[in-house]
BAFIVEX-693761 format. One record per atom (N, C-alpha, C): residue number from 1; residue in three letters; chain; x, y, z; atom name. Coordinates in Angstrom, 2 decimals, always signed. Layout:
<atom NUM ALA A <X Y Z> CA>,
...
END
This chain:
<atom 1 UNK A <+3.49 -33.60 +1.07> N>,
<atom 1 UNK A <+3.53 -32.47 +0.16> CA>,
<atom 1 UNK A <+3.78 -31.19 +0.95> C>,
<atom 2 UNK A <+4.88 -30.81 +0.50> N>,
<atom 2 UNK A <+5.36 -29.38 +1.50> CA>,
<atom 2 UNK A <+3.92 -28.12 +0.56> C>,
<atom 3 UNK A <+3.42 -27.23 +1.60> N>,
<atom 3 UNK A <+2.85 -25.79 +1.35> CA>,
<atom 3 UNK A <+4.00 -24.63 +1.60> C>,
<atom 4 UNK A <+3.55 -23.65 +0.75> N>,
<atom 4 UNK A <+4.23 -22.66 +0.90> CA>,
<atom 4 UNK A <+3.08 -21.10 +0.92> C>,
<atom 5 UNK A <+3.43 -20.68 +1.96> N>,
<atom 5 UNK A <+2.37 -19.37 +1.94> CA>,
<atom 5 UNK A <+2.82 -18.49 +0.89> C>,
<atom 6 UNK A <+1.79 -17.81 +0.04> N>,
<atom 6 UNK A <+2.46 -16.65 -1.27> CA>,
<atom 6 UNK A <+1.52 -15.64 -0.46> C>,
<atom 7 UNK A <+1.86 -14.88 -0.05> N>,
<atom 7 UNK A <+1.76 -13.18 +0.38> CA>,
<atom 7 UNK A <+0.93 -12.31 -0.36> C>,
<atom 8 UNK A <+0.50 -12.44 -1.32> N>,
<atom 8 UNK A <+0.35 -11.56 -2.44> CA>,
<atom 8 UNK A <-1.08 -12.27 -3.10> C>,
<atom 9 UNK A <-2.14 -11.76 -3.74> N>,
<atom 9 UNK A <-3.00 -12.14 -4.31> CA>,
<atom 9 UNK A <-2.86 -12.44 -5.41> C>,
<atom 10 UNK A <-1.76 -11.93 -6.03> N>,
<atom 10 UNK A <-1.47 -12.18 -7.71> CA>,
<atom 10 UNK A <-0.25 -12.69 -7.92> C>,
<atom 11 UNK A <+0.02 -13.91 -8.49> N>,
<atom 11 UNK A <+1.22 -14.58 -8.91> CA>,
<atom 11 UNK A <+1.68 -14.56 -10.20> C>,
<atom 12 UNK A <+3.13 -14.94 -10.80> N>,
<atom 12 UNK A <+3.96 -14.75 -11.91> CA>,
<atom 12 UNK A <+4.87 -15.79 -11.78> C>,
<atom 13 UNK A <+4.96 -16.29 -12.84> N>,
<atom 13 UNK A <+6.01 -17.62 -13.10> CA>,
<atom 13 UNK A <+7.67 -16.65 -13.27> C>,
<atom 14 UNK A <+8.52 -17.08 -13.49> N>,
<atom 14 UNK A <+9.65 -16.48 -13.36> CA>,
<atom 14 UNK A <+9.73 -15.86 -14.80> C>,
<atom 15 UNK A <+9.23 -17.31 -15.34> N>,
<atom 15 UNK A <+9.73 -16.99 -17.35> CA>,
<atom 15 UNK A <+8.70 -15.93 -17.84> C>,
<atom 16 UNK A <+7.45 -15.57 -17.41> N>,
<atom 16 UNK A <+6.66 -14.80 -17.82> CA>,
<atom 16 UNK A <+7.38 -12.98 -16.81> C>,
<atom 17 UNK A <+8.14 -13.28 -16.03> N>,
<atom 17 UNK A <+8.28 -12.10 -15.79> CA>,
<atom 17 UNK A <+9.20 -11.46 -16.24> C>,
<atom 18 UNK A <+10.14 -12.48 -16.82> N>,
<atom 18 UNK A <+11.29 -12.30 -17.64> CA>,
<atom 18 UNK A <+10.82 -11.39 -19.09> C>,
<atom 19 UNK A <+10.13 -12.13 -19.55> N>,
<atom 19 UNK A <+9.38 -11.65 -21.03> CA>,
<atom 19 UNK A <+8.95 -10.26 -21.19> C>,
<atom 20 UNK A <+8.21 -9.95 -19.92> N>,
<atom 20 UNK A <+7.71 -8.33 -19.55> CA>,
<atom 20 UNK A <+7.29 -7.83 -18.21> C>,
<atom 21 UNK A <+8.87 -7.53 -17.44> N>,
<atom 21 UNK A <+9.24 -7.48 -16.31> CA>,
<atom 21 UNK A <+8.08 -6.19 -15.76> C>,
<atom 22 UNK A <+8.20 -5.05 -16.49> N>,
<atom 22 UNK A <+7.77 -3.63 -16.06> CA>,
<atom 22 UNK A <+5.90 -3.79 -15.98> C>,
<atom 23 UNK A <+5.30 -4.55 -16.57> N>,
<atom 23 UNK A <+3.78 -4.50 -16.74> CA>,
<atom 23 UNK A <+2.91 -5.51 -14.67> C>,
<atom 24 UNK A <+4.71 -5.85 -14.33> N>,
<atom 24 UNK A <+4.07 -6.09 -12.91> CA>,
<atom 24 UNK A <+4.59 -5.27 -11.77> C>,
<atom 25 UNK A <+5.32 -3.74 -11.98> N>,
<atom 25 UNK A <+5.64 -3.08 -11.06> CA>,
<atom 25 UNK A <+4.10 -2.34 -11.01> C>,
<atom 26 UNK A <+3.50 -2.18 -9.64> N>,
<atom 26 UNK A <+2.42 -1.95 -9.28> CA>,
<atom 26 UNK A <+2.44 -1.48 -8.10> C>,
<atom 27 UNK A <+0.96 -1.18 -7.62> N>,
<atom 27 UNK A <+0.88 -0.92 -6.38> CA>,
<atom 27 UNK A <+0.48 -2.36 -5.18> C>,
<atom 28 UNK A <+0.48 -3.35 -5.75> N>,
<atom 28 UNK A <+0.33 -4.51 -5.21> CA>,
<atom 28 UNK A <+0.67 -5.25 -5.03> C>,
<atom 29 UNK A <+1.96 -6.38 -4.18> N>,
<atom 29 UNK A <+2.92 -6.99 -4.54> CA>,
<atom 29 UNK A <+1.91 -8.06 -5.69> C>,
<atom 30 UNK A <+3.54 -8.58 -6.11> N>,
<atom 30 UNK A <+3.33 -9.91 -6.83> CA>,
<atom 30 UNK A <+3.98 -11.02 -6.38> C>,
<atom 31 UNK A <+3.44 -12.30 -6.40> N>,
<atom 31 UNK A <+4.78 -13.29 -5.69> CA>,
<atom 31 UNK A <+5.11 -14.16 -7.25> C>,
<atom 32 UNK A <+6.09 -14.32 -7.32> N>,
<atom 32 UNK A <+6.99 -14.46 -8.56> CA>,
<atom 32 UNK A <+7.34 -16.13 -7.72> C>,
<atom 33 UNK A <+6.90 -16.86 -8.70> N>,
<atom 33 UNK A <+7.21 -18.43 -8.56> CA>,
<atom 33 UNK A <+8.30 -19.05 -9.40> C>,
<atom 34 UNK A <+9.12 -19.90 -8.92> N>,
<atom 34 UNK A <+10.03 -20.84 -9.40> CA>,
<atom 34 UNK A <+9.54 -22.55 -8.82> C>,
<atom 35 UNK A <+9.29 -23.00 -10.01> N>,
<atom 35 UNK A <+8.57 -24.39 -9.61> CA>,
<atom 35 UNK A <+7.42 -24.69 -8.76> C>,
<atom 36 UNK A <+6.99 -23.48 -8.82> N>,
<atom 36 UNK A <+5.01 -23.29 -8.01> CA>,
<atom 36 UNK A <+5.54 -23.18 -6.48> C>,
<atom 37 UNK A <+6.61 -22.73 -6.69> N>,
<atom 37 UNK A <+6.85 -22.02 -4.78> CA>,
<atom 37 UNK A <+7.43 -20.51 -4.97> C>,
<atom 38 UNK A <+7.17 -19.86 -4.32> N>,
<atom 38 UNK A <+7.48 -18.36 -4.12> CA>,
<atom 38 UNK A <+8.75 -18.05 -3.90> C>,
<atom 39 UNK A <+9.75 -17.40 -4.89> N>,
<atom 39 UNK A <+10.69 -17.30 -4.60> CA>,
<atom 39 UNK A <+10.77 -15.94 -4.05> C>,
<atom 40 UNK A <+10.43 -14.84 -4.30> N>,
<atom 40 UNK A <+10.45 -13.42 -4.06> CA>,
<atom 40 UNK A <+9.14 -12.67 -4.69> C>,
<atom 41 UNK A <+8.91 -11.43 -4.46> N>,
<atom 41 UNK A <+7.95 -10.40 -4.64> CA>,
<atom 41 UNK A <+8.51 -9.39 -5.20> C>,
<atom 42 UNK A <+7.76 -8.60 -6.45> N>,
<atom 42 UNK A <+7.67 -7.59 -7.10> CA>,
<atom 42 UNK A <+6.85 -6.54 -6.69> C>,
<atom 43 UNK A <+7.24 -5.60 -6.23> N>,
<atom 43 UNK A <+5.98 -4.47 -6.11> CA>,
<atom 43 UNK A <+7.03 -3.33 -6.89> C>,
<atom 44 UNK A <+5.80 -2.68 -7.09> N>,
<atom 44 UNK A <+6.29 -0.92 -7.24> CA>,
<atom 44 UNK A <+7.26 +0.03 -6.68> C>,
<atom 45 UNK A <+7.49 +0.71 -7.19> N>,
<atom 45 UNK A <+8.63 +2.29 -6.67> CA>,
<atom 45 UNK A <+7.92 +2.59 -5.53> C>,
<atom 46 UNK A <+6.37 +2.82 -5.67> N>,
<atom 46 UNK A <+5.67 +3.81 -4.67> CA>,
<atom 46 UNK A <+5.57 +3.44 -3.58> C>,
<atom 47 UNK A <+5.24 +1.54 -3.38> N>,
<atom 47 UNK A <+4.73 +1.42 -2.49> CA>,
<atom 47 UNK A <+6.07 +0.59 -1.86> C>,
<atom 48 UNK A <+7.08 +0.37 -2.65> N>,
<atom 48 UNK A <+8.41 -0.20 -2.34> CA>,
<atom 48 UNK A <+8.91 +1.29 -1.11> C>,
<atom 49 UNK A <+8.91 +2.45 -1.50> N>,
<atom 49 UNK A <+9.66 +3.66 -0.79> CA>,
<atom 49 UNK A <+8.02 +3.67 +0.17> C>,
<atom 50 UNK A <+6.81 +3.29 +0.00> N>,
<atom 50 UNK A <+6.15 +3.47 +1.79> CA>,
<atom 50 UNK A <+6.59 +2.61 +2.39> C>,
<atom 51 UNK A <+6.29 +1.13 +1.99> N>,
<atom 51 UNK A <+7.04 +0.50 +3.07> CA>,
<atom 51 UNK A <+8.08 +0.47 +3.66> C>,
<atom 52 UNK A <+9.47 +1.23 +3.01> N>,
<atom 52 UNK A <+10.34 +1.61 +3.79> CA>,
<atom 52 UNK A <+10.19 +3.07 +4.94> C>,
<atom 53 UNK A <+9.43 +3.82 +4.26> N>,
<atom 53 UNK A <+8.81 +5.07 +5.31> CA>,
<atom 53 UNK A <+8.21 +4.20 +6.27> C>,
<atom 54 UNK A <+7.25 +3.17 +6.23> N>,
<atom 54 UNK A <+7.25 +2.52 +7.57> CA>,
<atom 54 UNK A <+8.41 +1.86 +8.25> C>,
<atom 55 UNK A <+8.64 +1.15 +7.81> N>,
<atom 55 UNK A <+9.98 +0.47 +8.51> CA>,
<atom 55 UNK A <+10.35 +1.67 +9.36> C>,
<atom 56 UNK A <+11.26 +2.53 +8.66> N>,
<atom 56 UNK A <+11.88 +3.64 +9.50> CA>,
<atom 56 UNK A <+11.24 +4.19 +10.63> C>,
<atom 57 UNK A <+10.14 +4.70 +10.31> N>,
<atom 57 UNK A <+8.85 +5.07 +11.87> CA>,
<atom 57 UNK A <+8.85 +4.00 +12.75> C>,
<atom 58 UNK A <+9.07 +3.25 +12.37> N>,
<atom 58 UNK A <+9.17 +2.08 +13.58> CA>,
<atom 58 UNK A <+10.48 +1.66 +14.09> C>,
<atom 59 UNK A <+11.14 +1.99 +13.21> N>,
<atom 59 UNK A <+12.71 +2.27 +13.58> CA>,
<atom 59 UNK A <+13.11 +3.07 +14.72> C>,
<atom 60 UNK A <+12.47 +4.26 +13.93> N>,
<atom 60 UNK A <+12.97 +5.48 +14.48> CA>,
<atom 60 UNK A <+12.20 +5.31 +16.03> C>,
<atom 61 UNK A <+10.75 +4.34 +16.13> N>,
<atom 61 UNK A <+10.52 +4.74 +17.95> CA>,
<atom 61 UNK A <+10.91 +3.97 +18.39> C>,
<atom 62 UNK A <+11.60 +3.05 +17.90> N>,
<atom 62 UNK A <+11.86 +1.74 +18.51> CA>,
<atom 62 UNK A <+13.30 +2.54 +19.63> C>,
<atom 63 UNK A <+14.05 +3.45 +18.12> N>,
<atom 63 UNK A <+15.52 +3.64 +18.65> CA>,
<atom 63 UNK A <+14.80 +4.98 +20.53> C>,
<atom 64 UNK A <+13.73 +5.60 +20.14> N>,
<atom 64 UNK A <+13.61 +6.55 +21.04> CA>,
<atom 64 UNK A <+13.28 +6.17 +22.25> C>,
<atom 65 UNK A <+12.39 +4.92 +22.07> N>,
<atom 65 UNK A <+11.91 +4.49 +23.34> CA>,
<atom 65 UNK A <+13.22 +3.55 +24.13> C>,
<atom 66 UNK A <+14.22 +3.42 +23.34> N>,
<atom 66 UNK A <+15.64 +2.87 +24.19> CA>,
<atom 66 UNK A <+16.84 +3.33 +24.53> C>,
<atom 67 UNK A <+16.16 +5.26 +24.17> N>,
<atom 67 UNK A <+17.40 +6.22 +24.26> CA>,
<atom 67 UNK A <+16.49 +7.26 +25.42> C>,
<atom 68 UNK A <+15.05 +6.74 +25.72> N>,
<atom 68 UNK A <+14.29 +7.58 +26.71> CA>,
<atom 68 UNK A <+14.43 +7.22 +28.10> C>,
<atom 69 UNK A <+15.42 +7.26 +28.81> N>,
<atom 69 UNK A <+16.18 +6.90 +30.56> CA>,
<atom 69 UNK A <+15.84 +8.24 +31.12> C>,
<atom 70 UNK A <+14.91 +8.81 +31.37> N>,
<atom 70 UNK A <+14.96 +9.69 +32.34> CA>,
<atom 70 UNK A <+15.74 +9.41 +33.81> C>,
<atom 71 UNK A <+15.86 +10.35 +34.72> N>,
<atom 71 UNK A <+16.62 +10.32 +35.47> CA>,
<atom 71 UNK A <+15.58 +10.62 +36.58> C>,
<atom 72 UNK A <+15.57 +10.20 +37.83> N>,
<atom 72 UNK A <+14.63 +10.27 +39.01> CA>,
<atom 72 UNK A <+14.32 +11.95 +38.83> C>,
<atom 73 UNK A <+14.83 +12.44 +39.16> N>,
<atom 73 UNK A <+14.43 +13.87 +38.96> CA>,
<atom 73 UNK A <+14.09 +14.45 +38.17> C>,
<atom 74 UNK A <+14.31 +14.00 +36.42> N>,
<atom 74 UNK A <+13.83 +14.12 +35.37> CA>,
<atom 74 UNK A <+11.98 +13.74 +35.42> C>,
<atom 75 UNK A <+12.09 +12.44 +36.12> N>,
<atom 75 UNK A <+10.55 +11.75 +36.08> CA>,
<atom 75 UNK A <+9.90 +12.51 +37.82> C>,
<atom 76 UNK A <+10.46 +13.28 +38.20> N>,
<atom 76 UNK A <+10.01 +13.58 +39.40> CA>,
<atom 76 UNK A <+9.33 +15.21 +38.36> C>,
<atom 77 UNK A <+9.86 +15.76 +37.54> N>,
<atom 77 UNK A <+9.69 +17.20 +36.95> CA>,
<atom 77 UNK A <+7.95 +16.92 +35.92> C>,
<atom 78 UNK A <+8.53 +15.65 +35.75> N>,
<atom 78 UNK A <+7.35 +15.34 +34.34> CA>,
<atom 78 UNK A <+6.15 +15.45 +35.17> C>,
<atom 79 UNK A <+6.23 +14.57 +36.46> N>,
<atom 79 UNK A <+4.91 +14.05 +36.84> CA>,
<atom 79 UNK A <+4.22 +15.72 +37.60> C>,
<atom 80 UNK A <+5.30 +16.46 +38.39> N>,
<atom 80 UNK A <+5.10 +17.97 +39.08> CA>,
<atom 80 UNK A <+4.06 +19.12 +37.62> C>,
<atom 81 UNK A <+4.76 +18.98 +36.41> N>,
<atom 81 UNK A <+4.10 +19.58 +35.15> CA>,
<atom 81 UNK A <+3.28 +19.10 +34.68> C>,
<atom 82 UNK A <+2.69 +17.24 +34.74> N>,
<atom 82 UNK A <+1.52 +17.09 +34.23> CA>,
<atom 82 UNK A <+0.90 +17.41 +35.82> C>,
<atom 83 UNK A <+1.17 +17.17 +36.62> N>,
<atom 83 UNK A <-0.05 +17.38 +37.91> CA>,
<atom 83 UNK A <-0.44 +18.78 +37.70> C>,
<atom 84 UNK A <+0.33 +19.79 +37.37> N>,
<atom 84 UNK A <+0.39 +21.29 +37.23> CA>,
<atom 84 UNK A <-0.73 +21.27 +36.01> C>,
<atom 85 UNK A <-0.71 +21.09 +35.09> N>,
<atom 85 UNK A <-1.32 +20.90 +33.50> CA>,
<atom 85 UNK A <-2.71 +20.84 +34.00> C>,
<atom 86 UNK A <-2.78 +19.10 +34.41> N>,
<atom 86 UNK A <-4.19 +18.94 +35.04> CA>,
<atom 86 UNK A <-5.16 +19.76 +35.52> C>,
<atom 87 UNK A <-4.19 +20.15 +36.73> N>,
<atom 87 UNK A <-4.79 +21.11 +37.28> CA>,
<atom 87 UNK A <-5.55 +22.41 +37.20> C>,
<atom 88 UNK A <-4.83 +23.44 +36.27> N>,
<atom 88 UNK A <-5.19 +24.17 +35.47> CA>,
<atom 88 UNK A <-5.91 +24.12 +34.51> C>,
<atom 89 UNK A <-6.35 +22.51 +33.72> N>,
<atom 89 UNK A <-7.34 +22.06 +32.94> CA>,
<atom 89 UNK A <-8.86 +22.19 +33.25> C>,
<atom 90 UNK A <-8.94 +22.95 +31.81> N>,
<atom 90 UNK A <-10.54 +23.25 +32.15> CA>,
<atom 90 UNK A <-11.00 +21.66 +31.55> C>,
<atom 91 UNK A <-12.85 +21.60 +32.26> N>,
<atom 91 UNK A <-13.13 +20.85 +32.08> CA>,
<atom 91 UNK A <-13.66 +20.22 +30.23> C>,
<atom 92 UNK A <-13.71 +21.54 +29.80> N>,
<atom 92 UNK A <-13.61 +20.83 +28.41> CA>,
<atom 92 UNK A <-12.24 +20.49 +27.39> C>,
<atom 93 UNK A <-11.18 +20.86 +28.27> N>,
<atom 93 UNK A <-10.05 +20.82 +27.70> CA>,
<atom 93 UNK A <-9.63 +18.78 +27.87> C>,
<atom 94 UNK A <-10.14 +18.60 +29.11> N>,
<atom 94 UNK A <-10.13 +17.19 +29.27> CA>,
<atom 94 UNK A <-11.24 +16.00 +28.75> C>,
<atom 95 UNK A <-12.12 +16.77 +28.17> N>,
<atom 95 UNK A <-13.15 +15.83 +27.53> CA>,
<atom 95 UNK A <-13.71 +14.82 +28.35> C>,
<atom 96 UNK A <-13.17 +13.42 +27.91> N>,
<atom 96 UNK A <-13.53 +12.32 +29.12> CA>,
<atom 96 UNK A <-12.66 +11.53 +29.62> C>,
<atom 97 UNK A <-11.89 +12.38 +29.98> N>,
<atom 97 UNK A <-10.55 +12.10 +31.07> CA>,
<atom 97 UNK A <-10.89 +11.87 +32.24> C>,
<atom 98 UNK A <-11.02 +10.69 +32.68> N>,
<atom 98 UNK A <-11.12 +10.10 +34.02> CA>,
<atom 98 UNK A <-9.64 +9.37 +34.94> C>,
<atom 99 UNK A <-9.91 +9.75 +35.68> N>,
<atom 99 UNK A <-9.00 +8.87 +36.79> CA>,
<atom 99 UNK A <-9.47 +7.16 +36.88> C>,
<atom 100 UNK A <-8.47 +6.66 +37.10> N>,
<atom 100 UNK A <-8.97 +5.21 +37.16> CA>,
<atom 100 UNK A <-10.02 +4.45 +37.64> C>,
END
């Protein structure tokens, strides 16, 4: 007997979603069954457009952290301005900032 994982705490047969599609757009998915296996999920406008606001944030550092190549002298400037930073750091500005 094959299992199938459903995602979602609340399920819908296909023909019942057919009947009254709009009473399961929510904030919670739904997993929508064809023959007691999950064919796809229904959620909401709201939480359909966050999860794409996530996607993208993770997009978006994914793309930064593979467009961030500093250049020896670039990473020679960073480390001269945080040693500089430090330095000038008062001790409550560092809280419990320890060295290794």
């Amino acid at each position: 007997m094959e299992t199938h994982a459903i995602l979602a705490e609340k399920s819908v047969s296909i023909s019942a979603l057919r009947n009254n599609p709009a009473q399961y757009f929510g904030d919670q998915p739904i997993a929508v069954l064809s023959h007691n296996k999950p064919a796809g999920y229904v959620i909401g406008a709201e939480l359909f457009e966050e999860m794409m606001k996530l996607i993208g944030d993770k997009e978006e550092a994914r793309t930064f952290r593979s467009r961030f190549r500093p250049s020896g002298a670039e990473l020679a400037k960073y480390c001269e301005n945080s040693a500089k930073a430090l330095a000038e750091a008062r001790t409550e500005d560092l809280g419990e900032f320890t060295k290794w």
